[in-house]
Structures are given as structure tokens and as C-alpha cells.
N, C-alpha and C positions, 0 to 999 in steps of 0.2 A: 431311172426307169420308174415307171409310177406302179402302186402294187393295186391299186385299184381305178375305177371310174366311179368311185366316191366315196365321201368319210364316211366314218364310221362312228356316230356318234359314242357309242358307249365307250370306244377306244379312246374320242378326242377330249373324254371327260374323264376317265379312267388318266390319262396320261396329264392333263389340267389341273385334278387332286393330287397328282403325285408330287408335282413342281411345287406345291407349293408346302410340300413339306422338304422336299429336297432344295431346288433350285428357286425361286420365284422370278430370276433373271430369266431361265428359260425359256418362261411363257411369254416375257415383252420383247425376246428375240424371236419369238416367230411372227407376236404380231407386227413389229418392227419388220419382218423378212415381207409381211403378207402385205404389208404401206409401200415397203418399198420396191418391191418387186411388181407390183400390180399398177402402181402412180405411174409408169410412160402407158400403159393400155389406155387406162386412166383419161390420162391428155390428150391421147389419140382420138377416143372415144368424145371428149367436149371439142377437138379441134373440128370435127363431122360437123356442129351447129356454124352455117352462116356467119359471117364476118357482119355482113351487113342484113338488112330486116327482109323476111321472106314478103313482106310485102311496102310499098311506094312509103305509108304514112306511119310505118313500125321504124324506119331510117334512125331516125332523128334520136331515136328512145332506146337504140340498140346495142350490144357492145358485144366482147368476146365472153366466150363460158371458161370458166372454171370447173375443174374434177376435184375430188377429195376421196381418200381413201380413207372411212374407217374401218374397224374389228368390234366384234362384238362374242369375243369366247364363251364366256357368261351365256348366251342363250337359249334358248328350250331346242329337241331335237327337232329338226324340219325345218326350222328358222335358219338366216345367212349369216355365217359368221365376217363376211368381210360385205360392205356395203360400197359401193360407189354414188356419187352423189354427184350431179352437174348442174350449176346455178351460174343466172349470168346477174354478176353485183351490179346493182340498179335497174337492173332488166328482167330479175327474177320471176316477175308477174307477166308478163307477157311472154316471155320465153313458156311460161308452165301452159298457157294458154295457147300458144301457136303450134305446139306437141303435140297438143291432145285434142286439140279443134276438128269437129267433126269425129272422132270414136263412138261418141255413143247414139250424138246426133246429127242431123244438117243443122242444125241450128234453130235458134226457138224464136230471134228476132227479126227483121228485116237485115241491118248490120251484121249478125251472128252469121247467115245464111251467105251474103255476099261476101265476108271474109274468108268462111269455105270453097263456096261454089264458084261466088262470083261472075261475073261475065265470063263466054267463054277464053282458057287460056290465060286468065287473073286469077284466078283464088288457089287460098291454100293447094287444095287437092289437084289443082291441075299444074302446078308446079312443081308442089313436093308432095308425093302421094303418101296416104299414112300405109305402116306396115301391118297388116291386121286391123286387131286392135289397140294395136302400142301406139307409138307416136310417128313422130315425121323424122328428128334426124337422133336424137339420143337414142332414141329404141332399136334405131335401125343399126345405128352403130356398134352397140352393145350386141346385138344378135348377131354383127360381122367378127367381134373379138370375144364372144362368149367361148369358143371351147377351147381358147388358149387361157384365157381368164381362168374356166375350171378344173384345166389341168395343173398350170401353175401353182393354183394354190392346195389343190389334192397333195402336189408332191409336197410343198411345203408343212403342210398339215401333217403328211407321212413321214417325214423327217423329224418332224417337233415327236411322232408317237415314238421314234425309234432313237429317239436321244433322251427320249423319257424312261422307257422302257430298259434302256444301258443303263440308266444312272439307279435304278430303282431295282437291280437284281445285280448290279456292282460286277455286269461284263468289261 
């Protein structure tokens, strides 16, 4: 059962200092808990991006994405401690481009505009429509497994404070 719907920074820092005068194993089992528990969302989340290129001449230049799970404990309060990252190797650049095409604009070129808009029932947007202002399939992805992502890792987080908190008052 989760005790909250979110950390609580001064606890997960409170409980951060502690380990590391008692345990320092403890804190690489949570992050190790929060890699591995979180990496099948993770690939679920890069398996959402296209096999092949959302459009005819991206084909050729295209591949599968990759997820990565880091942690970042260490961070200021507000910041994310566990980040997900989806990159497709050799395709990085295009991928980060076919994401985010068209959010802020239609495009500034002739090409820019037709790989959006395109004719009609060809372009980005009438294929894969963006979500907001996020992207086309990561973002949309990530908003589909987001509140199991942040509950997961709450409880995880709430387990690392209460195994902190037993070891540091010798319950």
C-alpha cells in the first residue's frame, strides 16, 4: 500500500544521509529496485515508437528505440529522481525530430511544412497526431504508463524511507 501520492523530499534526503552513514548498500538497492522495476514500462513505452519510418523517405534511416532507466538521488527537491530516456541508435536524430515536429511550429521551410502538414492524409499530423505539446509516440506513451510509473516508484521510494528509518532507530 503506498502512504502517499508523492515523495517527500526531505524524507528521501533525510533517509539518503542516513544510509550513508549506516548502510551505503541501501541506497544502490533502491536505485537498483527503481532500474529494475521501472525497465519493462520502460520498453513498453520505446516499443509505442514505429518499427518502421512515420513517413515513405525516413524508411531507410529507421530502426527500433531503446529505453534506459536512470536515478538521480543526488538531486535538488522538484527535480526527477529516476529519468527514462528513449533513443533509437543511429536514428537518434530523426527520431528526436519526427517527436517533436510541428509543437511549436508548422514549420519554417517548404520541406519543414510538408513533412508536418503535407498533402492531405501524408504528413506527420495526419497520421500520427501530436499530443498537446509533447510528441507523437514517446510522449504519448509515457502519459499512457505514467501513473503506474509514479506509483511504482513512490512505493519504492517509501520502502527505501522505512528501511532507512528501522535501521537508523535500531527497530
Amino acid at each position: 500500500m503506498f502512504k502517499t501520492d508523492k515523495v517527500n523530499y526531505d524524507d528521501l534526503k533525510f533517509a539518503i544521509a542516513r544510509t550513508k552513514t549506516l548502510d551505503p548498500k541501501l541506497k544502490k538497492k533502491m536505485q537498483r529496485d527503481l532500474r529494475t522495476k521501472l525497465r519493462p514500462m520502460a520498453d513498453k513505452i520505446a516499443g509505442k515508437v514505429p518499427n518502421t519510418g512515420p513517413l515513405s523517405r525516413m524508411t531507410p534511416r529507421w530502426g527500433s528505440a531503446q529505453a534506459k532507466v536512470t536515478t538521480a538521488t543526488a538531486s535538488r527537491a522538484g527535480r526527477a529522481i529516476v529519468m527514462i530516456s528513449v533513443s533509437g541508435p543511429g536514428f537518434a536524430r530523426i527520431l528526436s525530430i519526427t517527436e517533436r515536429a510541428g509543437s511549436r511550429t508548422n514549420g519554417y521551410t517548404a520541406s519543414g511544412k510538408a513533412m508536418i502538414n503535407g498533402p492531405t492524409g501524408k504528413g506527420l499530423q495526419d497520421r500520427y497526431p501530436l499530443v498537446g505539446r509533447g510528441g507523437r509516440f514517446i510522449w504519448k506513451a509515457f502519459l499512457e504508463y505514467q501513473p503506474l510509473l509514479r506509483a511504482t516508484s513512490i512505493g519504492i521510494v517509501n520502502d527505501f524511507i522505512d528501511e532507512a528509518n528501522s535501521m537508523s532507530w535500531g527497530k
